[in-house]
C-alpha positions as CSV (number, residue, x, y, z in Angstrom):
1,X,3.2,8.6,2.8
2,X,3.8,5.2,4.1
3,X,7.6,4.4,5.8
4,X,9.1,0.9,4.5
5,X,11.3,-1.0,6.7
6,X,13.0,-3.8,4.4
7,X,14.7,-6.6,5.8
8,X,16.4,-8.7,3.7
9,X,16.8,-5.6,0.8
10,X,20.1,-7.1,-0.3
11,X,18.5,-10.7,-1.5
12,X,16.5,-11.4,-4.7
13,X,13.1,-10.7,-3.0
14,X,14.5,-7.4,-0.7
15,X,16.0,-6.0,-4.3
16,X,12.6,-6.3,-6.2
17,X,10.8,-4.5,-3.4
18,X,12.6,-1.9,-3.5
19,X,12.9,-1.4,-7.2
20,X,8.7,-1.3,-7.0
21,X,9.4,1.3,-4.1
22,X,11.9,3.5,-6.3
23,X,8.8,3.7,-8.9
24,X,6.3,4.8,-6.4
25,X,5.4,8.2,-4.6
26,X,3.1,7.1,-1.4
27,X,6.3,4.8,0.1
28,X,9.5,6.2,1.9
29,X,12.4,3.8,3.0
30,X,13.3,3.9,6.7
31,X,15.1,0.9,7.1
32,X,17.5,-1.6,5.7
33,X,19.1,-4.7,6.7
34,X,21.2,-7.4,5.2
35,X,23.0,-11.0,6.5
36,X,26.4,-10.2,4.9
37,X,26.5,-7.8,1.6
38,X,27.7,-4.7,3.6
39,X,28.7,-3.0,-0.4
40,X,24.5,-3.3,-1.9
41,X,23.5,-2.2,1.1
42,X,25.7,1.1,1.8
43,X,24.2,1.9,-1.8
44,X,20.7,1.3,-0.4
45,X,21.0,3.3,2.2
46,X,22.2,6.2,0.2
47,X,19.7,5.9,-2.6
48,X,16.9,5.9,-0.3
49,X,18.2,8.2,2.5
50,X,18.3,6.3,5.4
51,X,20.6,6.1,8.3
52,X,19.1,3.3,9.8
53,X,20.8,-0.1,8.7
54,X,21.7,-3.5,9.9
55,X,24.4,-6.3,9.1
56,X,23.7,-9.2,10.4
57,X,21.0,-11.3,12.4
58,X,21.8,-9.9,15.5
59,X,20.8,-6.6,14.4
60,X,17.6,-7.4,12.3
61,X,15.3,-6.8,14.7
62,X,16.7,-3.4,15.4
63,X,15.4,-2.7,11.9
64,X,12.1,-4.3,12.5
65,X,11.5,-2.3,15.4
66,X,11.8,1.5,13.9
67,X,8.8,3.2,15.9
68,X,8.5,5.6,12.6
69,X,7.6,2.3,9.8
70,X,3.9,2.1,9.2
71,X,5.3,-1.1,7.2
72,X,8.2,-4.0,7.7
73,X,8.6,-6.4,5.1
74,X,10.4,-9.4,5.6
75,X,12.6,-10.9,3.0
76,X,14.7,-12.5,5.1
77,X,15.5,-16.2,4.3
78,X,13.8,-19.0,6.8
79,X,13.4,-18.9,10.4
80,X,15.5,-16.2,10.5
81,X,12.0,-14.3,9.3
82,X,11.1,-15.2,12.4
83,X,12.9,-13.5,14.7
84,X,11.5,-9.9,14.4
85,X,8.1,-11.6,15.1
């Protein structure tokens, strides 16, 4: 099973990844982050299990950086993106 760290999984792009995640068996969340919606992404967190969220740009790359994800995908609006890089 491959671990998904999602940054970005309270915007348009982050939400749709996830909703492909909920309908497949091989991927496991591990991480979350958003820039502001603390509300979506408490219910994130719970739906897929995982303790391991950020609010904010100062703690995105945190969330990039979880030694378990075998995958990080970044949803994250502009250069922002850039900064787990």
């Amino acid at each position: 099973m491959k671990k998904v760290s999602v940054l970005g999984s309270t915007g348009s792009i982050g939400m749709a990844a996830l909703d492909v995640i909920s309908h497949l068996n091989n991927l496991k969340v591990v991480g979350l982050s958003a820039n502001k919606n603390k509300t979506i992404l408490e219910k994130q967190a719970k739906k897929f299990k995982t303790d391991n969220i950020a609010i904010g740009s100062s703690e995105l790359r945190d969330v990039s950086l979880i030694k378990n994800a075998d995958i990080v995908l970044i949803a994250v609006v502009g250069a922002a993106g850039l900064v787990p890089l």
